[in-house]
C-alpha positions in Angstrom: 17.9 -2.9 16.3 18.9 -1.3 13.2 17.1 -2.2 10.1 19.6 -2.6 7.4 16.8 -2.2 4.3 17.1 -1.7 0.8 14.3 0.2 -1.1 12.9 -1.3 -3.9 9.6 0.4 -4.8 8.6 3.9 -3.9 4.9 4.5 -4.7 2.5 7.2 -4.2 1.0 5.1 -1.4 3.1 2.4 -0.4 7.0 1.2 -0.1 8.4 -1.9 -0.5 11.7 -3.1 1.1 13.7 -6.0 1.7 14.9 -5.9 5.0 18.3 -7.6 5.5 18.1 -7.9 8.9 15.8 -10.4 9.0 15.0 -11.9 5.5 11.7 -10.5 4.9 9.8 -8.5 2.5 8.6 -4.9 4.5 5.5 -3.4 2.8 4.3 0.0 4.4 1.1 1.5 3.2 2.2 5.2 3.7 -1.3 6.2 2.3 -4.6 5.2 2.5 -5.9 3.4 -0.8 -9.3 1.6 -2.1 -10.6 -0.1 -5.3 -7.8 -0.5 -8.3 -5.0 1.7 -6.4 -5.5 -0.8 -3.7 -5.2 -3.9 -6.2 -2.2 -2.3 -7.8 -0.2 -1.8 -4.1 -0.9 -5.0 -3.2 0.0 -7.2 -6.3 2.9 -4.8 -6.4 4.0 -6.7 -3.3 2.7 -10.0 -4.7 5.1 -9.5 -7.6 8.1 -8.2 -5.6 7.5 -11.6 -3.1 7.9 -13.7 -5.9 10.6 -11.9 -7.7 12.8 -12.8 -4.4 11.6 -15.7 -4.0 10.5 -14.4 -0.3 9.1 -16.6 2.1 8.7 -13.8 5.2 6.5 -10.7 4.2 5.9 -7.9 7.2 3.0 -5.7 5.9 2.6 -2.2 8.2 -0.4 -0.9 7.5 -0.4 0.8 10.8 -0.4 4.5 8.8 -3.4 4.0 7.8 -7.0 3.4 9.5 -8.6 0.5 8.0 -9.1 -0.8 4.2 -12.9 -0.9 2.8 -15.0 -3.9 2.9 -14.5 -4.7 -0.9 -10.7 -4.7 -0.7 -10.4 -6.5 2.8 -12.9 -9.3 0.7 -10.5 -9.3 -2.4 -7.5 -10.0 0.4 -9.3 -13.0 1.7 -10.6 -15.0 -1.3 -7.8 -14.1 -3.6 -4.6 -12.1 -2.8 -3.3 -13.8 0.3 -4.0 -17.5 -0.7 -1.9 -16.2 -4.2 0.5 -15.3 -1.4 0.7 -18.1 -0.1 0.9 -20.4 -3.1 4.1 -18.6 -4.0 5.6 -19.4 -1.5 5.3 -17.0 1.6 5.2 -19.0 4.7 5.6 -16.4 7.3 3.2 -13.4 7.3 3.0 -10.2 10.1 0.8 -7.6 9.5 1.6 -4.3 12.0 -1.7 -2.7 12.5 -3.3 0.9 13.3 -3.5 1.1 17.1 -7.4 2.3 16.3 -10.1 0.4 17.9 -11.6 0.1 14.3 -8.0 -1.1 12.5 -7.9 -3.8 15.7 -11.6 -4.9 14.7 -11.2 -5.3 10.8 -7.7 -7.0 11.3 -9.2 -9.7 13.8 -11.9 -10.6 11.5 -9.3 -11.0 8.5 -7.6 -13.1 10.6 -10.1 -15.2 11.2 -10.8 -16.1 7.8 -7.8 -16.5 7.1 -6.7 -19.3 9.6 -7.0 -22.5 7.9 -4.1 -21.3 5.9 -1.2 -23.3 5.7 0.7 -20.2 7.3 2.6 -18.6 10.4 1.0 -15.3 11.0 1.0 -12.9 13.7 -1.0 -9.0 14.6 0.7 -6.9 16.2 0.5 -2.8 16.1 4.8 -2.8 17.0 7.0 -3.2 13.8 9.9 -4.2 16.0 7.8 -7.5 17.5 6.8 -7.8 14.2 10.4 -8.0 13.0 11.3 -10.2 15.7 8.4 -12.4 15.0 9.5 -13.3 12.1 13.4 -13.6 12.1 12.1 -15.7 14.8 9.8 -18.2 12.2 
């Protein structure tokens, strides 16, 4: 299906769009980025979901191979439960098809699962899209 998007930021490494389709927030890391760049993308998105008001966030990341241990922690213990507390209910993250991207995303996941969230892994942004007009 066509996505029917609007553009709202247009970064170095990352976009973020709100894709009318189906109600949701589309992050795309179009670079690879660590440390304080990584931060700054990420709460960019942080601050874009609660600007809307967004409750379903898609976040491809499947661009790029993996994030760095330091980052992935940061994710965990503070930027997703932020996520979360404002609001975002529905979550899908499109991963690298890499063996290593597959790895790193399973373990997030993991951690992450007592959340009071819907999320889902998938390395297709189209499932991903369905996924969540879906929930």
């Amino acid at each position: 299906w066509n996505m029917a998007s609007q553009t709202a930021v247009e970064a170095e490494r990352y976009r973020i769009e709100w894709d009318e389709d189906v109600s949701a927030v589309l992050y795309t890391w179009t670079e690879f980025a660590s440390g304080a760049e990584f931060r700054e993308g990420a709460n960019a998105l942080l601050d874009y979901v609660v600007d809307r008001g967004a409750e379903r966030v898609i976040v491809d990341t499947s661009g790029i191979e993996a994030h760095d241990d330091a980052d992935q922690k940061w994710l965990q213990e503070e930027w997703t439960p932020d996520l979360i507390d404002e609001g975002a209910t529905t979550v899908a993250m499109v991963r690298n098809e890499s063996v290593i991207s597959k790895m790193d995303m399973e373990a997030f996941m993991e951690e992450m699962e007592d959340l009071p969230y819907d999320a889902l892994v998938t390395d297709d942004l189209e499932e991903a899209r369905e996924w969540v007009a879906e929930n």
